[in-house]
KOLVEXZA-486028 format. One line per field, with one value per residue (C-alpha): x, y, z; residue in three letters; residue number from 0. Coordinates in nm, 4 decimals, decimal comma. Layout:
# KOLVEXZA-486028
east X | ...
north Y | ...
up Z | ...
residu ALA | ...
num NUM | ...
This chain:
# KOLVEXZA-486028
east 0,0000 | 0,1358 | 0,0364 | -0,0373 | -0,0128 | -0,0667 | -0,0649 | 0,0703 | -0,2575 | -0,4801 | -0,6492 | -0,4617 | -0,5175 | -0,4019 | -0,5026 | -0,4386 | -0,3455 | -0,2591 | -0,0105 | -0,0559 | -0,4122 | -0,5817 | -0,8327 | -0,9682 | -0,9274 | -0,9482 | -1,1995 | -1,0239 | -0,8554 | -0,8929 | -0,6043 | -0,4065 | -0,5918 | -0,3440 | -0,1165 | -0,4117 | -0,5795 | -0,3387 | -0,2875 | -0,6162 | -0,6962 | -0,4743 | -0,5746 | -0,9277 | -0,7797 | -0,5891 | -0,8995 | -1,1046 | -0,9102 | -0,8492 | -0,4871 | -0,2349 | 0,0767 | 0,3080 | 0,1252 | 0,2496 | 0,5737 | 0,5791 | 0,5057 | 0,4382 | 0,4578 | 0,3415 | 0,6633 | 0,5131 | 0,5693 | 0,2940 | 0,1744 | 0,5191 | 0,3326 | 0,1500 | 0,3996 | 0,6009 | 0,3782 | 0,3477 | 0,6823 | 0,7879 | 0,4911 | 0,5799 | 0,9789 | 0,8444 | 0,6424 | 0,9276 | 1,2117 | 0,8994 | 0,8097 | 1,1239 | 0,8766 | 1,0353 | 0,9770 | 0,9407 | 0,9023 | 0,6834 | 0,6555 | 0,3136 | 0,3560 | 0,4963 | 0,2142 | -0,0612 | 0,0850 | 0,0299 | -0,2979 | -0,3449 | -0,3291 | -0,0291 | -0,1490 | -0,1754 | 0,2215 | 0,2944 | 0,1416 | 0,1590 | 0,0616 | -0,0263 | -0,0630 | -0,1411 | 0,1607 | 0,0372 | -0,2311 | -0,1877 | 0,1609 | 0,1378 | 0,3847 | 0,4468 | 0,6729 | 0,6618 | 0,6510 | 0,6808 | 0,5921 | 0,9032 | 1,0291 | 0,7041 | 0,7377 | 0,6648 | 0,9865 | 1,0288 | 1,1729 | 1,2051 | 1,2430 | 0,9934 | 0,9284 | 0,7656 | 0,5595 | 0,3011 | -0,0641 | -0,0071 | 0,3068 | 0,1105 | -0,2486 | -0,0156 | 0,0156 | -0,3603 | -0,2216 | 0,0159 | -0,0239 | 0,0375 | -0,2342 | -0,2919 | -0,3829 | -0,3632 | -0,5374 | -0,6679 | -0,9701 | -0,7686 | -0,6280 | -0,9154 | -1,0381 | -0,7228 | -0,6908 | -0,8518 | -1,1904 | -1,0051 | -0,7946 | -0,9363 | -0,7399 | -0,6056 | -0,6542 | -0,8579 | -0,7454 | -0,6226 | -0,8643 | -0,7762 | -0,7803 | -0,7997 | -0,7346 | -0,3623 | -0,4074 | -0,4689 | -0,1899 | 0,0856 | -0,0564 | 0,0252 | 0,3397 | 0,4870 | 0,4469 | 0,5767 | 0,8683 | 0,9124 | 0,9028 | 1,1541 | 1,3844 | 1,3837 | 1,2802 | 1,3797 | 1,6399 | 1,4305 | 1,7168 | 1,7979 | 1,4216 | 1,3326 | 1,0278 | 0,9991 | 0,8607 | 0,8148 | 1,0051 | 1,2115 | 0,9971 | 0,9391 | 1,1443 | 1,1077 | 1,4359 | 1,3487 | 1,3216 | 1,6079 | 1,4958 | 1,5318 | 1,6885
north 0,0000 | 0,3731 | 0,7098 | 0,9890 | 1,3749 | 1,6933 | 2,0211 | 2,2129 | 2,4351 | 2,5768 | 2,2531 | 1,9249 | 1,5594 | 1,2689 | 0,9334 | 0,5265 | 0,3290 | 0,0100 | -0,0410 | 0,3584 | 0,3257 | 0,5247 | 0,3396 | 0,6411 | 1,0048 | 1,2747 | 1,5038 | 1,8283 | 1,9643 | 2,3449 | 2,5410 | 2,5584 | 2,2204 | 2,0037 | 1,9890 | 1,8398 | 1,6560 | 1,4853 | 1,2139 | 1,0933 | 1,1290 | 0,8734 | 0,6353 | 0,6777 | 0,6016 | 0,2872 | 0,1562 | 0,2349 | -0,0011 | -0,2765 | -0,1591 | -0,0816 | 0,1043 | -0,2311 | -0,3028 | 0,0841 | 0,0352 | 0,3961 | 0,7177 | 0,9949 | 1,3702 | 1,6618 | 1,8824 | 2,2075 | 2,4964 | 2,5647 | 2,6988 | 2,7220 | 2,5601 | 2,3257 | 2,1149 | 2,1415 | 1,9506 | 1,6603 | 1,6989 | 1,5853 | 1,3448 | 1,1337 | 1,1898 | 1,0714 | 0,7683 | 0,6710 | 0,6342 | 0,4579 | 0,1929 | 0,1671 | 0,2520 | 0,4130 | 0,8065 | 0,9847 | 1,3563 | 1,4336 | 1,8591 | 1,9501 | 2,1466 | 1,8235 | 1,6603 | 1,9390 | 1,8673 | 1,4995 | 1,5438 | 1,6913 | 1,4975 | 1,4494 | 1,5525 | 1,9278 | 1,9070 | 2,1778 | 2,3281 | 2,5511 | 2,4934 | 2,7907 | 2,7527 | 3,0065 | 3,1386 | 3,3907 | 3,6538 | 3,7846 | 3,6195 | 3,2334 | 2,9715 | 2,8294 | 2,6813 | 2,5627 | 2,1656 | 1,9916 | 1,6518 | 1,4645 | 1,0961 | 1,0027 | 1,2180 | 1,5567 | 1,7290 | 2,1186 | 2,3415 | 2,5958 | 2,6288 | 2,6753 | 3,0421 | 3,2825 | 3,5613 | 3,8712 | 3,8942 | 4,1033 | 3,8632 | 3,5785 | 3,7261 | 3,7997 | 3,3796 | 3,4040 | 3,5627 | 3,3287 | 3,0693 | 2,7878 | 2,5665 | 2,6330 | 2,4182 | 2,4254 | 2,6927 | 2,8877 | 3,0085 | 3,2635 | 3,3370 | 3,4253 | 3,6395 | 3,8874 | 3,9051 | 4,2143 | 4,2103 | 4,2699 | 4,0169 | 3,7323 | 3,3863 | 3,2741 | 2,9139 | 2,6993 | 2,5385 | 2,1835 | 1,9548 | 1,7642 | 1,4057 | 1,3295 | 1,4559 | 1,5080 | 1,2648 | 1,0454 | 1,1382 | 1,1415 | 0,8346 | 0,6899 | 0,8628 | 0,7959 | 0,3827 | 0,4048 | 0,5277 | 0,3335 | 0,0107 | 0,1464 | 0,2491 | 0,6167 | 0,6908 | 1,0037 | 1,0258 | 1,1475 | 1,2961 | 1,5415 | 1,5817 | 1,9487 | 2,1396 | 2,3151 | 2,7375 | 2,9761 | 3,1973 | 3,1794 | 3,2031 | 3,5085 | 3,4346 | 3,6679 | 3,7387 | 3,6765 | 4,0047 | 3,9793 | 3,8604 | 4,1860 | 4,1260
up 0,0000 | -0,0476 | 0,0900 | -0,0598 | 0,0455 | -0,0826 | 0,1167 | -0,1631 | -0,2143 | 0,0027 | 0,0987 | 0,2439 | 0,0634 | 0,1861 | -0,0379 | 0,0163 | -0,3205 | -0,4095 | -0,6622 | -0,8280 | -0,8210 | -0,5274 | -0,3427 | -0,1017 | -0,0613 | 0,2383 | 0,2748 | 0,2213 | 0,5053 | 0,5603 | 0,5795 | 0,9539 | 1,0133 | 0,8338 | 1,1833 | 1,3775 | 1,1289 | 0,8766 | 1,1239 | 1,1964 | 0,8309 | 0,7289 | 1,0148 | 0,8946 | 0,5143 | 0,6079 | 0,8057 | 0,5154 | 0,3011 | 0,5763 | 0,5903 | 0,8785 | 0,8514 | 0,8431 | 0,4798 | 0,3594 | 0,1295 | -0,0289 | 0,0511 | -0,2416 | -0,1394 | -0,3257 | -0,3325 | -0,3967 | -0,4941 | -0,2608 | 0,0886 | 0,3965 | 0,6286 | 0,4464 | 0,2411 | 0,6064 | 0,7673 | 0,4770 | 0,4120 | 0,7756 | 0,8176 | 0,5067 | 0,6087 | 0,9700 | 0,8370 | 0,6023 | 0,9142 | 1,1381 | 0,8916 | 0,6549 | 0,4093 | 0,0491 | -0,0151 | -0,3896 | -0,3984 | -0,6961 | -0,7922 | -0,8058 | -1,1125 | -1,2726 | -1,1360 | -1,2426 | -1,5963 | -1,6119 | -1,5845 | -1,9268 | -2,2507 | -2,4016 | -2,7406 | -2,6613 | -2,6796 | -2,4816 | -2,1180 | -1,8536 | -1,5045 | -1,2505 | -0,9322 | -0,6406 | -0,4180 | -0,2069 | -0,2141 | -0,6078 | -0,7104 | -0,9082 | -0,9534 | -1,3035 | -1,5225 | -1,8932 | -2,0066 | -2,3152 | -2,4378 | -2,5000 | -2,5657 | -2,3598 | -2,0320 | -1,9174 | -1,9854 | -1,7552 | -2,0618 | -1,8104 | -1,4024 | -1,1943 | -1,0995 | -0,9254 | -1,1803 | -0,9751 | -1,1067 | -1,4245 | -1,5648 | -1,5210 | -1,6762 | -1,9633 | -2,0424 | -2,1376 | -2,4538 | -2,5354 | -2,7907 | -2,4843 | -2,3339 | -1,9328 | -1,6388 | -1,2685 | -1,0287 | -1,3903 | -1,1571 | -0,9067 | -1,2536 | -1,3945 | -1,0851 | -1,1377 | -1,4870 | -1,6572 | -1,8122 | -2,1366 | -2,1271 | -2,3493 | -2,3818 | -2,6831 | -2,6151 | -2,4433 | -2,1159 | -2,0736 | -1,9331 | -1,6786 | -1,6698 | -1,3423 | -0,9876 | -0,9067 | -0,6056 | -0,8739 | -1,0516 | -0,7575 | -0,6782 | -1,0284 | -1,0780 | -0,7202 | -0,8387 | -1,1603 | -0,9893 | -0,7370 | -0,9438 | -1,1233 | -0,8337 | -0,8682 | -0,4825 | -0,3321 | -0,0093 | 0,2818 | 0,4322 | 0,1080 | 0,0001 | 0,0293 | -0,0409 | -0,3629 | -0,2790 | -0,5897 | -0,3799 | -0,0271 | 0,2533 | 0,4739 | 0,7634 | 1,0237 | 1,2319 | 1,6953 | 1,8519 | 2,1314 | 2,5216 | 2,7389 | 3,0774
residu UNK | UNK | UNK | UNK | UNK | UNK | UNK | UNK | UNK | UNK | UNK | UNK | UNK | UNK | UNK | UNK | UNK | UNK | UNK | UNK | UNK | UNK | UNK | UNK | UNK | UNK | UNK | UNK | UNK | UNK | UNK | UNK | UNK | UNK | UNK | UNK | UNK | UNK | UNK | UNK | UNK | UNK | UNK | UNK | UNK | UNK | UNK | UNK | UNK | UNK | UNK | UNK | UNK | UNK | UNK | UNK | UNK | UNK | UNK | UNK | UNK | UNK | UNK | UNK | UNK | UNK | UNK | UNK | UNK | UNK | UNK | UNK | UNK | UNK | UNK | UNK | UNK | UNK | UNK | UNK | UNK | UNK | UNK | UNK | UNK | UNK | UNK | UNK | UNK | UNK | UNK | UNK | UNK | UNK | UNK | UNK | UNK | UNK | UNK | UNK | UNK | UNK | UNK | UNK | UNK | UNK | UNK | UNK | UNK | UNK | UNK | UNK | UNK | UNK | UNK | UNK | UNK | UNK | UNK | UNK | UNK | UNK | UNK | UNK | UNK | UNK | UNK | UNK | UNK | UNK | UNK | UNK | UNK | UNK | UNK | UNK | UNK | UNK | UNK | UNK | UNK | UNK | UNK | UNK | UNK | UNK | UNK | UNK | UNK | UNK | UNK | UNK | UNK | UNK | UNK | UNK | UNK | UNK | UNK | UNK | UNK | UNK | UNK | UNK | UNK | UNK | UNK | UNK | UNK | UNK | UNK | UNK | UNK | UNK | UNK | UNK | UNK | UNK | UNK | UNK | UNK | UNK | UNK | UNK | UNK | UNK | UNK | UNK | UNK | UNK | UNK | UNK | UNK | UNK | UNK | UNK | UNK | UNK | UNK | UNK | UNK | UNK | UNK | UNK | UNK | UNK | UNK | UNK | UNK | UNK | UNK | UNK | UNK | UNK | UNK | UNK | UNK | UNK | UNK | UNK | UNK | UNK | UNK | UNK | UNK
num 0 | 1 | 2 | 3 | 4 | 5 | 6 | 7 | 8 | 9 | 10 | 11 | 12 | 13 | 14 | 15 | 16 | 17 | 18 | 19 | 20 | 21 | 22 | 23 | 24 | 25 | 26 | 27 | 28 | 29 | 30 | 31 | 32 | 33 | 34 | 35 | 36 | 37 | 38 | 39 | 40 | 41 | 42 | 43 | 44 | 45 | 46 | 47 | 48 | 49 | 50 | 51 | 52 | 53 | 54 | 55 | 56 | 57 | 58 | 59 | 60 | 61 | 62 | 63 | 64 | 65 | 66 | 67 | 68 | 69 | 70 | 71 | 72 | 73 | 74 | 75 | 76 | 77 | 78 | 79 | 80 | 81 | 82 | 83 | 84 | 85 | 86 | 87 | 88 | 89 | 90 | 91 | 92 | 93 | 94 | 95 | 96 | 97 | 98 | 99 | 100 | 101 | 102 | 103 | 104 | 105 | 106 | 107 | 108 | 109 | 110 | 111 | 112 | 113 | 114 | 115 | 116 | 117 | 118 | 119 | 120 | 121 | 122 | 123 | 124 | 125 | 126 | 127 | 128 | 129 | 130 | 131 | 132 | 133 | 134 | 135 | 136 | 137 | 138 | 139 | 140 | 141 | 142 | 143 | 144 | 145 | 146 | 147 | 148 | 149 | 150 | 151 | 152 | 153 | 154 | 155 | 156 | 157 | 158 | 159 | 160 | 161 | 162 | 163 | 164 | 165 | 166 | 167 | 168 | 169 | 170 | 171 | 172 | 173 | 174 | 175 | 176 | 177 | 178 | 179 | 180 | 181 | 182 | 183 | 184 | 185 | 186 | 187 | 188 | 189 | 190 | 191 | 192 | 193 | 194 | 195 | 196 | 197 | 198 | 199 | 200 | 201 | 202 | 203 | 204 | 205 | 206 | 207 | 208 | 209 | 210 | 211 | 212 | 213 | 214 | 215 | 216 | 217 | 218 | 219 | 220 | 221 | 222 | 223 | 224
């Protein structure tokens, strides 16, 4: 059995599969909820499917870009699960992820997602040899860079809603949006098997997770005496 989490948007997953194919899925988990709830929601998941935690071989996490605290907390949970049960770890980007949901007939994508109150995370993929290739890294754009991609000749997917709530009444896109295939549990689900059958697992020591941009860090104010 593998887990599955994703905090990297403003709801938390978590998901049970078998093999890459999920078998049951959280309720969404509100934001600054994921600390007390992650837990129990993947108790509730592995009773669901008559599983304990000695039948989980693999843990897949959603990398991000996405929310501090959120990928935090999955990150250490499926880092803290791995060193419990000796279970295997793969780190999967979520904008990887969001573009394996689309067909791979449309060639060419972009995912968004949000990052932050009016900024977006994104970076461009192509179709290649079979596999979702990044042509370009991952990076953080503000609200009018990215409502400038609805003018470009380059299918989107991802969080295109809060897109669409900042972008100007006159801005019209030029193509249609990707449809997605299926959810991006789904998908990390799949993808986190594929690779793990074929040995490429992730070192839960080195895994980090992925932000559009560093975090805002704020420096201790000094003790007085």
């Amino acid at each position: 059995m593998e887990l599955i989490l994703d905090a990297s948007s403003k709801v938390t997953r978590a998901g049970v599969a078998s093999q890459g194919l999920l078998m049951w899925t959280s309720e969404p988990l509100p934001p600054k909820e994921h600390t007390r709830r992650l837990l129990p929601a993947i108790v509730t998941g592995l009773h669901a499917t008559s599983s304990t935690f000695d039948d989980v071989v693999l843990i897949v996490v959603a990398l991000g870009p996405g929310p501090f605290n959120g990928l935090r907390v999955a990150l250490s949970s499926a880092k803290g699960f791995a060193a419990a049960r000796g279970a295997a770890i793969v780190g999967i980007s979520t904008l990887e992820a969001e573009a394996y949901r689309c067909p791979p007939a449309i060639g060419t994508v972009r995912p968004i997602l949000s990052a932050g109150r009016t900024g977006f995370a994104t970076a461009l993929f192509a179709w290649q040899d079979g596999v979702w290739t990044p042509t370009e890294d991952a990076r953080h754009v503000d609200a009018a860079e990215a409502t400038r991609f609805l003018e470009e000749h380059v299918y989107l997917c991802g969080e295109i809603d809060a897109l669409m709530e900042l972008a100007p009444a006159s801005v019209a896109p030029t193509r249609c949006f990707a449809a997605a295939r299926e959810p991006r549990l789904e998908v990390l689900a799949a993808l986190g098997w594929q690779r793990y059958s074929a040995g490429c697992t992730s070192s839960a020591a080195a895994l980090q997770p992925e932000y559009a941009r560093p975090p805002h860090i704020t420096t201790p104010r000094e003790r007085r005496p």
